[in-house]
N, C-alpha and C positions, 0 to 999 in steps of 0.2 A: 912103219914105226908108230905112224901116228893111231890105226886101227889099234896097235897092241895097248896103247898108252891109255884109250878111251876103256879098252875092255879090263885093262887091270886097276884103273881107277874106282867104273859101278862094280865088278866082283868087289873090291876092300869097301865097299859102303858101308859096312857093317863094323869091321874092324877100325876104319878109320873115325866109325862115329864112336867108338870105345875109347879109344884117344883122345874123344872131341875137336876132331880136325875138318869136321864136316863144311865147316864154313870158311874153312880157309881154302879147302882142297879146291870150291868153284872157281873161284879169281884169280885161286893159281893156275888153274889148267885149263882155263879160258885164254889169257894171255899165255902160258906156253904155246895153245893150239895156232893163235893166232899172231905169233911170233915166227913158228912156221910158214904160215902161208906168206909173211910179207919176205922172210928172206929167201924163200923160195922163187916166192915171185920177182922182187927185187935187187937181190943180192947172189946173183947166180955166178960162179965161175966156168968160163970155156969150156973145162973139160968136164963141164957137170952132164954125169947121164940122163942123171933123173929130168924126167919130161917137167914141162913148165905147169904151173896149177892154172885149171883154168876159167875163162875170166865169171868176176865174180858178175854172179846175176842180178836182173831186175832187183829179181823179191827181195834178195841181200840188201842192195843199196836202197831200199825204202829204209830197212831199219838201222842201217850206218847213217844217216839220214836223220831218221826218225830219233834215236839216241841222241846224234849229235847234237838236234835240238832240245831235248829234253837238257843237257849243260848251259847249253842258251839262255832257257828258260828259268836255271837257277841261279846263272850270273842276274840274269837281267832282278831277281827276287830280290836277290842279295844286294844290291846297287838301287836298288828303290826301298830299301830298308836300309841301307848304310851299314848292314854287318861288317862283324871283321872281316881281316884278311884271314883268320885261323879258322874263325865260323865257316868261311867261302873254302878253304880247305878242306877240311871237315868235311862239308856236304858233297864235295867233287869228289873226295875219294869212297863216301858214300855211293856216290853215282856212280861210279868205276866200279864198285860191286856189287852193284843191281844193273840199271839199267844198260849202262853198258853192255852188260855180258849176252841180252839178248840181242845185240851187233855181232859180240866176236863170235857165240858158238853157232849162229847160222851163216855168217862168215866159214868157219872152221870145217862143220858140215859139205856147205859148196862147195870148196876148193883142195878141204882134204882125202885123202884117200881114205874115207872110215864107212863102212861096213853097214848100212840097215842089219845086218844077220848080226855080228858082232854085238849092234846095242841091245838088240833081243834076245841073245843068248845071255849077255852079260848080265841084264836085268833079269831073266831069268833066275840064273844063282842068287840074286838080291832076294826076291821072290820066296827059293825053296829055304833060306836061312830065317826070315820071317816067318814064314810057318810054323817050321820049326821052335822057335823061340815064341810063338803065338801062348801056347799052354805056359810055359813060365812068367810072361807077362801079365797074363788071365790071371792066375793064381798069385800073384803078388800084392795086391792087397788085402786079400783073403785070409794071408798069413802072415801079416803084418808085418811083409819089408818097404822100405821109407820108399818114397815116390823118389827122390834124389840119390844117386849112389855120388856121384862127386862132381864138382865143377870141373872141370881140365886147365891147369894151366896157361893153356892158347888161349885163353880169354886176354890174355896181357896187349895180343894183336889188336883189340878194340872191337869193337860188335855192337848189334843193337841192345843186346841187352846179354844175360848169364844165361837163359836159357836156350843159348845159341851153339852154348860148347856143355851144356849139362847132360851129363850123361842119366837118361831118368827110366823109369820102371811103368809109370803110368801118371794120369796130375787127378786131381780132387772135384770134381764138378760143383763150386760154392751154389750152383742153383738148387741142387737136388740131393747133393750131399755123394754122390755115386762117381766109380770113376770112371776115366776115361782111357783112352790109351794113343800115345804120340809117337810108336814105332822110333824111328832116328829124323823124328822131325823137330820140331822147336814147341807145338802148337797139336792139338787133335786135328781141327779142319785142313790143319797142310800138311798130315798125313793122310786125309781123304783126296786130296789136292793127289799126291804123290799114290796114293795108292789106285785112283782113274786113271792115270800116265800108266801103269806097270797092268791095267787089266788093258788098256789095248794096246798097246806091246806084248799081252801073253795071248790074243785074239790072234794079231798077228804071227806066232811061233808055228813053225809048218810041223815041229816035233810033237806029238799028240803027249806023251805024257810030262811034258814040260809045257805046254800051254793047260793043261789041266790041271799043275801045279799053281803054275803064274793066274790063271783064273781065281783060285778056291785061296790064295795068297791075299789076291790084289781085294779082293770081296771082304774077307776078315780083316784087313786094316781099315778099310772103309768102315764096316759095320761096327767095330774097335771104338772107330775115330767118335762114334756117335756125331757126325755132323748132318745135318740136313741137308746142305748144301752136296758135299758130295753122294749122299743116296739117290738123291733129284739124276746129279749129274749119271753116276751110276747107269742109271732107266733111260736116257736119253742117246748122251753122246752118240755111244758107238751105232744103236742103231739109225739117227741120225744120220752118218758118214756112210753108212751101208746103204742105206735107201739112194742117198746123190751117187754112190757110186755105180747102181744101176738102172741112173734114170737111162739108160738109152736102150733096155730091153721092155718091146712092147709089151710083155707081161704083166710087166708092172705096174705099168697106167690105166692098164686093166682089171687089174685085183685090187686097186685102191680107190677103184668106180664106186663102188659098193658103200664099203666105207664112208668115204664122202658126201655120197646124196643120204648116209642115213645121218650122217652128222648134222649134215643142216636142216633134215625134218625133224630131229630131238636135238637140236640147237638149244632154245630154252632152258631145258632139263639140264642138259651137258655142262651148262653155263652157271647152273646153279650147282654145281655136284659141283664143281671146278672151286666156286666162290668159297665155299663150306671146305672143300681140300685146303685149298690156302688159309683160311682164316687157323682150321686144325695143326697147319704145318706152323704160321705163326706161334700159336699156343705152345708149340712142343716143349719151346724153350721162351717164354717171353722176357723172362726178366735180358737175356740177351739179344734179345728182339728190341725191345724198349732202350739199351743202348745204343747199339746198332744204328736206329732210327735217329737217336738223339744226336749223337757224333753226327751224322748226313746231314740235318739240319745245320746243326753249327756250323759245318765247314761250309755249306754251299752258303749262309747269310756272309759271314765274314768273307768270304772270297766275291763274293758279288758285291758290297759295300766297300772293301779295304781293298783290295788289288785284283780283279779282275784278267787283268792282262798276263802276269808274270806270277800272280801269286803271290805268296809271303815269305818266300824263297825256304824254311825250316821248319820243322814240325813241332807245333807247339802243344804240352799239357794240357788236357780238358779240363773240365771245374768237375766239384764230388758228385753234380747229377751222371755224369757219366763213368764213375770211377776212377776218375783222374787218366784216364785211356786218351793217345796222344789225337785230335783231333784230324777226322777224316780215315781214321785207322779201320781195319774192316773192312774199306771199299777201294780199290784200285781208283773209280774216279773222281770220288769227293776227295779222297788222297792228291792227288795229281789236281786238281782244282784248289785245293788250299794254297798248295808249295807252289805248286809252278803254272797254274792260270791256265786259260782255257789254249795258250800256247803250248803247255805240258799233255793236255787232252791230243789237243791237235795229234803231237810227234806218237801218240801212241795210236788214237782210232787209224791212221790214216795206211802203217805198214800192217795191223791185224786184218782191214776190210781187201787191201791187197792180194796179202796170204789165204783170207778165206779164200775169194773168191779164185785165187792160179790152184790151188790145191782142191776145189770141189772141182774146176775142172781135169785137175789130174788123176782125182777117185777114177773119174767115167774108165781111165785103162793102166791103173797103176794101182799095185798094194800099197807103195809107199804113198803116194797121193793120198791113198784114204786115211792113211794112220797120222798123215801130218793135216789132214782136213779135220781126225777128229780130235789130233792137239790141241788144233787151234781155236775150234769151238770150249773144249774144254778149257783154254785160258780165257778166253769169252764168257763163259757162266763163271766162271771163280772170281775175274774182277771183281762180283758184287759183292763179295764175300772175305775176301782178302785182299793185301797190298799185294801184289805181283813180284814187285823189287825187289825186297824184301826175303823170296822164296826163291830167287834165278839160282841160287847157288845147290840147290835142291832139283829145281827144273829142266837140269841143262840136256839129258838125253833129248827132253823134247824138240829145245832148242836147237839139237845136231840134226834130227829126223827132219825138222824142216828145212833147213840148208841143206840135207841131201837131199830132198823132194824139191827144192828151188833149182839146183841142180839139170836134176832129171827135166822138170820142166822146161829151162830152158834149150835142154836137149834136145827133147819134142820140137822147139817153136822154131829151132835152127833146122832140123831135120825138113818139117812141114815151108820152112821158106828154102831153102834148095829144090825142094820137088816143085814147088809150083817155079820157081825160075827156070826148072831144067824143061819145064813142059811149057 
């Protein structure tokens, strides 16, 4: 049930973002998912056939854990600023649809019955519908239809803001005046965000002209999105994930001989090519570069002079040098160091360095291993770049992929302790 429920959710990503339901659909079917597993696990009758789920692993409980304190960490904000009791409201049911959901859907993942093939076929369809809609997107401001077609309704459920349920066509780049394009995301950079998740999910597809689809898909919303941040990501990740997962063939340690020793006799040169890349990639976009920056500052001064520990529990408006943009916005960890203190940092670096490192070892002999090693680097580079919270409701196949590769891991490390007890 649960495999069909995931796969008919990412197929309607398109339809439901035309309704503008997209931000409702995460919280709901996180909590449906994980609704299942607890009555499954806990509320079982006698004559139930269905086998029991089973038990939730390590990696899970870092981030049941890890969340749990992230609420800690915003009582404790909100109680050293004396908020209301509706402010502390407010922020917890924020929390419940962000942070949260990276508990329940790797929860969900581990214990339910859902499919690595299912999410990659089902992203798939997401993929050849984008495409598809790719030339009428292009051409829309071209021929001068509004960047807005309509707000939806579902906004009355609360959100961070309209353009969370706005159904839109493309937004305006006030830097350069050119547009951009945000697929069914909120944001251009969290359709590059979304659009690196969907190129390795389609790397992953063993169907060659649907991974060729999902490639040439996932690349045009990236390239769309005009973000920096996801082209970087783009060039990196997957081969990244690829290279750890065959460190254990001596080939490779051997083809990358070369390589290395010529790195560090044109080290110098390299170093300065590198300097001059960055400084170009800076310029691409400064004026959002210059905020960017500026927001980082602010939030790291005030969280290191005014609440250190817990943070300032809410997110508060910047001043006109930064475009009134909500302080710490843009970065996963000056975000999480304003609101919720380097307690908030904690519950996050601690189940990420986890994850990496059970999932680079599961590259070495697992597809899914690699695809959740290169998830999870890919939410690694994005931190600097976006709130993470904020996107979960967006994110969540990834979410699943790694609770199924927690999964499998723990499967391994039970397998490998049997054999050595049996010997």
């Amino acid at each position: 049930m649960e495999d069909y429920i995931v796969a008919l959710a990412l197929a309607g990503t398109w339809p439901i973002y035309f309704l503008g339901g997209l931000y409702v659909l995460g919280p709901v079917l996180g909590v449906m998912l994980t609704a299942i597993v607890l009555v499954r696990k806990y509320v079982r009758a006698p004559t139930t056939a269905r086998p029991e789920p089973p038990a939730i692993p390590i990696g899970v409980w870092f981030w049941i854990a890890g969340m749990g304190v992230m609420q800690i960490a915003l009582l404790g904000g909100h109680w050293s600023y004396e908020l209301s009791t509706g402010q502390t409201l407010k922020s917890t049911i924020g929390w419940a649809k962000g942070w949260a959901l990276f508990a329940m859907f790797t929860l969900a993942g581990a214990c339910l019955d859902i499919r690595f093939e299912t999410i990659i076929r089902a992203t798939g369809l997401t993929a050849l519908i984008s495409l598809l809609l790719t030339p009428l997107l292009y051409l829309a401001p071209m021929v001068g239809l509004p960047e807005v077609l309509f707000v939806s309704p579902l906004r009355v459920v609360g959100g961070p803001g309209p353009e969370f349920f706005a159904v839109q066509l493309y937004s305006m780049d006030p830097a350069d005046g050119l547009p951009r394009w945000r697929y069914f995301t909120p944001w251009s950079p969290a359709a590059a965000l979304i659009g690196n998740l969907y190129l390795i999910l389609a790397i992953e597809d063993r169907r060659m002209p649907w991974r060729v689809i999902g490639i040439i898909s996932a690349l045009a919303i990236i390239i769309l999105s005009k973000s920096r941040l996801g082209l970087v990501t783009a060039v990196l990740v997957w081969p990244a994930a690829f290279g750890v997962s065959q460190l254990r063939r001596s080939i490779l340690w051997l083809a990358a001989a070369v390589p290395v020793f010529l790195a560090g006799l044109f080290s110098p040169i390299l170093l300065a090519q590198l300097g001059a890349a960055y400084e170009g990639f800076r310029g691409m976009r400064a004026n959002s570069t210059r905020v960017r920056e500026a927001l980082g500052r602010i939030a790291i001064d005030r969280w290191w002079n005014e609440a250190p520990i817990w943070g300032h529990g809410v997110v508060e408006r910047g001043p006109h040098y930064v475009e009134y943009m909500p302080i710490g916005s843009h970065h996963t960890w000056f975000g999480l160091l304003f609101v919720k203190g380097v307690v908030g940092v904690g519950a996050l670096v601690i189940p990420l360095m986890w994850s990496l490192l059970e999932f680079a070892l599961l590259a070495l002999s697992s597809p899914i291993g690699r695809a959740a090693f290169a998830i999870t680097i890919l939410l690694v580079l994005f931190t600097v770049g976006e709130n993470l919270e904020i996107l979960t409701y967006l994110f969540w196949p990834g979410l699943l992929i790694m609770g199924i590769a927690m999964r499998e891991a723990a499967e391994k490390r039970s397998a490998i302790l049997a054999e050595a007890r049996a010997s």
